[in-house]
C-alpha positions as CSV (number, residue, x, y, z in Angstrom):
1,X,-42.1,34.4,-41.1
2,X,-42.4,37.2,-43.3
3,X,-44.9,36.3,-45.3
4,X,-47.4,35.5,-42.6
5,X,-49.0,38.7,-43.5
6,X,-50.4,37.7,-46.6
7,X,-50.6,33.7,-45.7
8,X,-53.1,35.1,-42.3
9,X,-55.3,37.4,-44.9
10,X,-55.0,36.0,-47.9
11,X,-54.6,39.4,-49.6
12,X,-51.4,41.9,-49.9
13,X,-49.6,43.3,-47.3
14,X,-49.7,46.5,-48.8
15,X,-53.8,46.5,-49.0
16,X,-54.4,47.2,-45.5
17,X,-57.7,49.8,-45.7
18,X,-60.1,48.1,-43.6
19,X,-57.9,46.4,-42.0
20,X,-56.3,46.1,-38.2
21,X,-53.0,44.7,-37.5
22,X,-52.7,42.6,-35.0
23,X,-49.4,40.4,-33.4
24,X,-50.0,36.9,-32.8
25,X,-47.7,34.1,-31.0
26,X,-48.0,30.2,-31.6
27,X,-46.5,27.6,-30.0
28,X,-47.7,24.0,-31.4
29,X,-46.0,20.4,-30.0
30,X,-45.9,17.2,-32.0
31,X,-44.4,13.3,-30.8
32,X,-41.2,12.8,-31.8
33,X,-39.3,9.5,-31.2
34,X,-39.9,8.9,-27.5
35,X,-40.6,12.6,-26.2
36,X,-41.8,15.6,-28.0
37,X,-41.0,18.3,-30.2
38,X,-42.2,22.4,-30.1
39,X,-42.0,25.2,-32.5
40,X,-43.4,28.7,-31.2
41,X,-43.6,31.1,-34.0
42,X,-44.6,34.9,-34.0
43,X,-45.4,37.8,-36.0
44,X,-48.2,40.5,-37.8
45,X,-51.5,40.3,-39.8
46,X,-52.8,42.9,-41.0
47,X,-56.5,41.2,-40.7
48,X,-60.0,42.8,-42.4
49,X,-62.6,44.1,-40.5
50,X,-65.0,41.8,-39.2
51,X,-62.7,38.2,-39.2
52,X,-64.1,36.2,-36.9
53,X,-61.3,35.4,-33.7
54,X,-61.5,31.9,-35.4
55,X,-60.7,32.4,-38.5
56,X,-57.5,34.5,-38.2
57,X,-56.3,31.7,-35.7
58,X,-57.3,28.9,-38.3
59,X,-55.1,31.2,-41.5
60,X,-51.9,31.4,-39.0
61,X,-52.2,28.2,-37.1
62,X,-52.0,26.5,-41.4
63,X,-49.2,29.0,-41.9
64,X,-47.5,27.9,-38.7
65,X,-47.8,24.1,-40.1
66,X,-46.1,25.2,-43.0
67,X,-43.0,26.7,-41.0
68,X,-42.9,24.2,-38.3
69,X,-43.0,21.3,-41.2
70,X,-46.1,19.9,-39.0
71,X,-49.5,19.4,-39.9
72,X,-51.7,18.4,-37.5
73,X,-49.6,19.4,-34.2
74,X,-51.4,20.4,-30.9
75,X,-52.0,23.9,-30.3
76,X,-49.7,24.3,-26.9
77,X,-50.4,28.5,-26.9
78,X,-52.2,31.0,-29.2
79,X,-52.1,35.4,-28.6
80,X,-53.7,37.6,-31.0
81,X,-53.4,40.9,-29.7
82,X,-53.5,44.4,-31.2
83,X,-50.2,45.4,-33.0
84,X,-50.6,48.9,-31.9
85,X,-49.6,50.1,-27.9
86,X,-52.1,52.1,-26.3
């Protein structure tokens, strides 16, 4: 999911002043026939200064539709964590 970097922000990958970069994990489940399906997906985002928790998991939970092929599925798991080790 390369482009999840601009799809989470909205803006360049390469425009990253005032920005943190964080790596995020999401695993979303949907019904299929008689059981169910799950697609867990990962990767950065460079996200701006002062994006609420909520709104960086709403911009890559909508890009996560888009790879999984599923709007609408149940959020299973969601980590957004600093990109960076300490």
């Amino acid at each position: 999911m390369e482009n999840v970097k601009t799809a989470a922000t909205g803006q360049s990958a390469n425009s990253n002043i005032g920005r943190h970069t964080y790596m995020w994990i999401l695993t979303l489940q949907w019904p299929t026939g008689g059981g169910f399906a799950t697609s867990t997906s990962y990767g950065t985002a460079p996200i701006p200064v002062g994006t609420s928790r909520k709104e960086a998991y709403e911009a890559i939970r909508a890009e996560a539709y888009r790879h999984a092929g599923r709007e609408g599925a149940t959020t299973l798991f969601f980590s957004l964590e600093p990109d960076q080790m300490v």
